[in-house]
C-alpha positions as CSV (number, residue, x, y, z in Angstrom):
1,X,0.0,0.0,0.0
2,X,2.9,2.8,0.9
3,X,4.5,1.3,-2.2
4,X,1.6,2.1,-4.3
5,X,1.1,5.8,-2.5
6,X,4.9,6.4,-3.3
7,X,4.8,5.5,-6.4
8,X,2.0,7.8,-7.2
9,X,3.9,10.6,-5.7
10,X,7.2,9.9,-7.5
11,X,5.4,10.1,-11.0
12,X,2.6,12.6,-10.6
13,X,3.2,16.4,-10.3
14,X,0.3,18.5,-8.9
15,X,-1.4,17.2,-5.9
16,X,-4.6,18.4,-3.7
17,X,-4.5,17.8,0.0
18,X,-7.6,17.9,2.3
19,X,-9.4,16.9,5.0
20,X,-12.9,16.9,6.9
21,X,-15.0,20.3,8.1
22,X,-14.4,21.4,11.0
23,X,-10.8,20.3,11.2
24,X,-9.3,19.1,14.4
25,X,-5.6,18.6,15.4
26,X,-4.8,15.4,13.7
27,X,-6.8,16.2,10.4
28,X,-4.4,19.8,10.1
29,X,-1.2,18.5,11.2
30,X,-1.1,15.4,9.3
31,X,-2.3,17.4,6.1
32,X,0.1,20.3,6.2
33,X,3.1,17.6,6.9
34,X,2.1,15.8,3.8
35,X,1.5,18.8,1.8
36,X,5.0,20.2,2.9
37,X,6.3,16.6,2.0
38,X,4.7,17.4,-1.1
39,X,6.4,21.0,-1.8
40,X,9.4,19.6,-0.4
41,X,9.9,17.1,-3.7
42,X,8.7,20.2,-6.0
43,X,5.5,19.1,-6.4
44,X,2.4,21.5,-7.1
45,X,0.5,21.4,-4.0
46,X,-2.8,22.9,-3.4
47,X,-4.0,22.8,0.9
48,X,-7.7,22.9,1.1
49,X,-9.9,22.8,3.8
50,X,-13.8,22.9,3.5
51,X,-14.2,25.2,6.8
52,X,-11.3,27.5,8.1
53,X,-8.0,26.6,9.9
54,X,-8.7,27.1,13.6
55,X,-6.9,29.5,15.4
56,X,-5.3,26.9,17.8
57,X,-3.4,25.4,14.9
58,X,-2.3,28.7,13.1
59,X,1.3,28.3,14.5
60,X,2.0,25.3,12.1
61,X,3.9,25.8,9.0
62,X,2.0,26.4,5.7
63,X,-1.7,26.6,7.8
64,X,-1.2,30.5,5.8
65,X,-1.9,28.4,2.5
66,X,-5.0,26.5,3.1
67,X,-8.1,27.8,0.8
68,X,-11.5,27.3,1.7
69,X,-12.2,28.3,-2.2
70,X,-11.1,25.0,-4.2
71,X,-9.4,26.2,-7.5
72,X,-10.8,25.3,-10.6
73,X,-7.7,23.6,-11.9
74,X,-6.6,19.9,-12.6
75,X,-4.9,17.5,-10.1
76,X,-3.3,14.6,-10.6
77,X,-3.9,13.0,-6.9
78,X,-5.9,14.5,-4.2
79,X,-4.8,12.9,-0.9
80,X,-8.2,13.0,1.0
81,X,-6.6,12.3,5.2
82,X,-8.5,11.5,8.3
83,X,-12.0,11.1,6.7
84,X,-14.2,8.4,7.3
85,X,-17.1,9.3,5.3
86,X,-16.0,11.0,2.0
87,X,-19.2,13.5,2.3
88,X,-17.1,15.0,5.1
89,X,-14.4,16.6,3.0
90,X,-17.0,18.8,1.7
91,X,-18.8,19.7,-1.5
92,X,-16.6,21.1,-4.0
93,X,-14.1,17.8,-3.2
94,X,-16.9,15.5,-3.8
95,X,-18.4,17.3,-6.8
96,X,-14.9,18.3,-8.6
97,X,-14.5,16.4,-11.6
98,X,-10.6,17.8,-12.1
99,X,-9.2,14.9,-9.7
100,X,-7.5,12.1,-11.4
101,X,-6.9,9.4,-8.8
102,X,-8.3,9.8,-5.3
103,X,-5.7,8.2,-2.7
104,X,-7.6,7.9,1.5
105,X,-5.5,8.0,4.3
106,X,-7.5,7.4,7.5
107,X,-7.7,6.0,10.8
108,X,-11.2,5.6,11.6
109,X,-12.6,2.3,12.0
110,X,-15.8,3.5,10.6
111,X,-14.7,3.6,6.5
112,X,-16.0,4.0,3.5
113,X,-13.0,3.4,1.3
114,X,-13.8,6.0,-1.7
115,X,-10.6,6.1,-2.9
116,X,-8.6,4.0,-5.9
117,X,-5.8,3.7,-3.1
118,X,-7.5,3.3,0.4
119,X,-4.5,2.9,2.9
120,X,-6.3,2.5,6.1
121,X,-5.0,1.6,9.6
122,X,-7.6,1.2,12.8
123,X,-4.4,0.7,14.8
124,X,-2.6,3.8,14.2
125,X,-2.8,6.8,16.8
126,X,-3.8,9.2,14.5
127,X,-3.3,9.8,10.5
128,X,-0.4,11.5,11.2
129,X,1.6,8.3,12.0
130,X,0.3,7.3,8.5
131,X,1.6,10.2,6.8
132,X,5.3,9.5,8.9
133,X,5.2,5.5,7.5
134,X,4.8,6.7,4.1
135,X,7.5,9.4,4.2
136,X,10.1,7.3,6.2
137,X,9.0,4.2,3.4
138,X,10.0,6.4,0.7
139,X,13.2,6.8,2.3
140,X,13.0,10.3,3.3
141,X,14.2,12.1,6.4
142,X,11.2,14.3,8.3
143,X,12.4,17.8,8.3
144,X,11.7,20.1,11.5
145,X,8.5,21.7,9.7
146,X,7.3,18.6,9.0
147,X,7.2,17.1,12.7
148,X,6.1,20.1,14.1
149,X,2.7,19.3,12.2
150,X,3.0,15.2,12.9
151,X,3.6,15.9,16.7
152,X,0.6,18.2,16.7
153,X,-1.3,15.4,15.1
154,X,0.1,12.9,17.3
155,X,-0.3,14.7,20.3
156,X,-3.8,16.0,19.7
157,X,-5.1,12.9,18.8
158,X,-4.3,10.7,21.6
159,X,-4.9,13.5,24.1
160,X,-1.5,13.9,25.2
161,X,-0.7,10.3,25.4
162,X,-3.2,9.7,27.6
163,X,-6.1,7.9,25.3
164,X,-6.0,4.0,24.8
165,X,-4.4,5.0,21.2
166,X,-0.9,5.9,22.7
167,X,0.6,2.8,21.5
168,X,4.4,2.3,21.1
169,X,4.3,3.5,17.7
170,X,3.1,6.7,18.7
171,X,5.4,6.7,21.7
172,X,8.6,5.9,19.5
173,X,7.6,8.5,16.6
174,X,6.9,11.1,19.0
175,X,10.4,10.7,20.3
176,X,11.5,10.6,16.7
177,X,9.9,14.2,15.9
178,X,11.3,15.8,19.2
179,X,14.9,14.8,18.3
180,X,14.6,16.9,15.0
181,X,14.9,19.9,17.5
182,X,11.0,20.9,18.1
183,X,10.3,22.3,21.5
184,X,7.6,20.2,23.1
185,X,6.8,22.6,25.7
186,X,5.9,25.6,23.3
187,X,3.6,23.2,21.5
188,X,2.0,22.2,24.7
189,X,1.6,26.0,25.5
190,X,0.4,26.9,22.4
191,X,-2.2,23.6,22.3
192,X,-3.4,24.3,25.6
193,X,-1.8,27.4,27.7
194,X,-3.5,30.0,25.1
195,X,-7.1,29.8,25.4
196,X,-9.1,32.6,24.6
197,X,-11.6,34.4,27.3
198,X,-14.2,33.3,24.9
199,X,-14.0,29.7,25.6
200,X,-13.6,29.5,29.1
201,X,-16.8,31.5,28.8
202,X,-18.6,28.8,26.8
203,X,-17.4,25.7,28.9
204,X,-18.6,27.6,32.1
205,X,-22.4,28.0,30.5
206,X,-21.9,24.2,28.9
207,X,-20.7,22.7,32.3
208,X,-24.3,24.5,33.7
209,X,-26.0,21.7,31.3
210,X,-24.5,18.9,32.4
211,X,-26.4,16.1,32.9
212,X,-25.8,12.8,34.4
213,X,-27.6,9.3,33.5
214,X,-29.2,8.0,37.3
215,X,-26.8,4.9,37.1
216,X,-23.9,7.4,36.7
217,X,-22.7,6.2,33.3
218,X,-23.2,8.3,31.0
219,X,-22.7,12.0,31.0
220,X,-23.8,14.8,28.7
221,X,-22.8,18.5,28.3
222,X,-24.8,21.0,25.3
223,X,-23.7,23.8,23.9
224,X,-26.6,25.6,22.1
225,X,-26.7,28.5,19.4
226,X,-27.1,31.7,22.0
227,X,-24.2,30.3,24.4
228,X,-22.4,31.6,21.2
229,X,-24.5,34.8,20.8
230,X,-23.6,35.6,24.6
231,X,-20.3,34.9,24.9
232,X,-18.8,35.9,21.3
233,X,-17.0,32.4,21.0
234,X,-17.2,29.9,18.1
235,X,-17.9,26.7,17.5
236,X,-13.9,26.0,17.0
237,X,-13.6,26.9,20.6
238,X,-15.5,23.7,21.8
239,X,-13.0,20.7,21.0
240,X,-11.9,19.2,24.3
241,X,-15.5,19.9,25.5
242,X,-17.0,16.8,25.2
243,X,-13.9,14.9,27.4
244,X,-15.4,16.5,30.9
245,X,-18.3,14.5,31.5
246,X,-15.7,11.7,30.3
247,X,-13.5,12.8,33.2
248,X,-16.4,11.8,36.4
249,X,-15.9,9.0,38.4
250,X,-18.3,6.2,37.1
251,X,-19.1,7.8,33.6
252,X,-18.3,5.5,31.1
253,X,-19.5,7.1,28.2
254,X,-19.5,10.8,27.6
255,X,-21.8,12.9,24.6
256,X,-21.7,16.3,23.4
257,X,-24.6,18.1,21.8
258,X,-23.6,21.3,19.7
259,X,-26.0,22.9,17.6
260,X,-25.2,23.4,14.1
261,X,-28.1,25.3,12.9
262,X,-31.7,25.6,14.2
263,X,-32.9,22.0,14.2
264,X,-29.9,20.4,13.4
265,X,-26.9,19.2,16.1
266,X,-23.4,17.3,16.3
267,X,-22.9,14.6,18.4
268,X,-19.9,13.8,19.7
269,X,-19.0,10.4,21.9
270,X,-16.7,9.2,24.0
271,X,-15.5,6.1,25.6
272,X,-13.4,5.5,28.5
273,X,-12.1,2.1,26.6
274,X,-15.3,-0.4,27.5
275,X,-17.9,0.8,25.3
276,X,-17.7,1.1,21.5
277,X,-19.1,4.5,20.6
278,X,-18.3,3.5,17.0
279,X,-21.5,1.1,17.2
280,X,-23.4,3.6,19.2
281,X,-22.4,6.2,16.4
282,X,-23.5,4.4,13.9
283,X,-27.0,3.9,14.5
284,X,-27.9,7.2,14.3
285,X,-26.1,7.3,11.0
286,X,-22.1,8.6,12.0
287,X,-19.2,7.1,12.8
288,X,-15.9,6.8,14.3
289,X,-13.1,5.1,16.2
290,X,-14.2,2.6,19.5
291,X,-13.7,5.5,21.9
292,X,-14.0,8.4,19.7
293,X,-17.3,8.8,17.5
294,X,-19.7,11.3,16.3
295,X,-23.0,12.0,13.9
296,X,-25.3,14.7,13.3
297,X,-29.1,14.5,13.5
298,X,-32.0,17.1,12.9
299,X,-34.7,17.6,15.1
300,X,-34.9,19.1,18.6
301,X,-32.6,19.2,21.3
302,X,-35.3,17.3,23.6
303,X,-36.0,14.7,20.5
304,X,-32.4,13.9,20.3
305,X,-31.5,13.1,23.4
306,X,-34.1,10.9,24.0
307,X,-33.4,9.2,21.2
308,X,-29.7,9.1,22.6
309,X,-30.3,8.2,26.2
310,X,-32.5,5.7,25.3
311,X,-30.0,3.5,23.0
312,X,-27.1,4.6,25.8
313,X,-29.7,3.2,28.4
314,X,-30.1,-0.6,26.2
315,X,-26.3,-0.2,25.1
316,X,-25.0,0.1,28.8
């Protein structure tokens, strides 16, 4: 498979990188690496992300160049990373007809393999160590740009090593990234010493929400339209929320309701390791990793959850 994905790069020249809306850690680090990779070996490169760069991931090299505007030019390859579900790169991917050969590089158990080259690994930590495999396989070195953006991916995506994920791959690329001279600690600050007012803001009125299942296993926080309106914050500002009611004593499984639009909400799940919020995911139509999972479903806030408390209640 890294064979095949080399060998795609070594005779193609214009490539388009992307990922899924609303972009999280692993999803922009591992596709700015592989799109400096990419400019590294002259290649054309275009970066494009269906909804903007969040702030927290500005500091990494090339995050300038990402366009939510998809040029209306013809690639060679696109490299679509960390999407399960195609439909989640967005619109003018799915509808461009200027791609030749679509190549999927994804963690998520929960794929649809769209591409003519799927390389697909459950086991890996995040997509990053993906990208890393296939540069290392083609005999490359990782520059210090580049493992800024894989140790951001890394990092993010296994929550500091402290998710089930860490395995020793991540451990032993991690340690292969710092020793190109990065400075872990101004990552960390920058990750999660910056925050803005905003968010703090928001958590406090989402925390108010909480709600707690009567066996104590399951745990909910929302965060609805005018907690936005009052407190000037963004929907960027909410990753990370849905880990607190992960982080009570008992909870097993933790869900995040954030409203999208009138009517229409992301779900976000997580697992402290025995449930498989994949499955639970799933049913209402998403998807996801065992302890990492989300979907969206329309309808009101009151509708949804029941809906969600009641599988929760049979599935736990």
């Amino acid at each position: 498979m890294i064979e095949g994905i080399i060998e795609e790069i070594r005779t193609n020249g214009s490539f388009l990188v992307t990922t899924h809306e609303n972009p999280d850690g692993d999803a922009v680090g591992s596709s700015l690496a592989l799109a400096g990779y990419l400019k590294r070996l002259g290649k054309e490169v275009t970066i494009h992300f269906c909804d903007p760069v969040p702030d927290l991931y500005s500091f990494l090299p090339l995050a300038n160049e990402a366009t939510q505007a998809l040029p209306d030019r013809d690639y060679d390859v696109c490299f679509v990373l960390d999407v399960g579900e195609f439909r989640r790169a967005g619109k003018q991917v799915a509808d461009c007809r200027r791609i030749g050969k679509l190549i999927n590089i994804d963690h998520h158990l929960t794929e649809d393999h769209f591409g003519c080259i799927n390389y697909i690994d459950p086991k890996a930590a995040a997509t990053g160590i993906l990208v890393h495999r296939i540069i290392k396989g083609a005999g490359d070195a990782i520059d210090y740009e580049t493992a800024l953006c894989l140790y951001t991916a890394i990092i993010t995506d296994t929550g500091s090593f402290r998710y089930s994920n860490a395995n020793p791959e991540a451990f032993a690329v991690a340690g292969e990234l710092v020793a190109t001279g990065i400075n872990t600690w101004n990552i960390a600050e920058k990750l999660y010493e910056s925050q803005p007012r905003q968010r703090l803001e928001l958590l406090a009125l989402a925390l108010s929400t909480m709600s707690i299942s009567p066996r104590g296993d399951y745990a909910s926080i929302t965060v609805t339209l005018d907690m936005y309106e009052k407190t000037g914050a963004s929907a960027e500002l909410t990753d990370g929320f849905v880990n607190y009611p992960r982080s009570i004593r008992g909870v097993e499984v933790s869900v995040f309701f954030r409203e999208i639009n009138p009517g229409l909400f992301k779900i976000g799940f997580r697992s402290k390791g025995k449930v498989d919020v994949s499955s639970i995911a799933s049913a209402f139509g998403g998807g996801g990793h065992h302890n990492a999972a989300g979907a969206t479903m329309t309808g009101s806030l009151d509708e949804i959850k029941a809906k969600i408390f009641s599988h929760l209640e049979k599935s736990l």
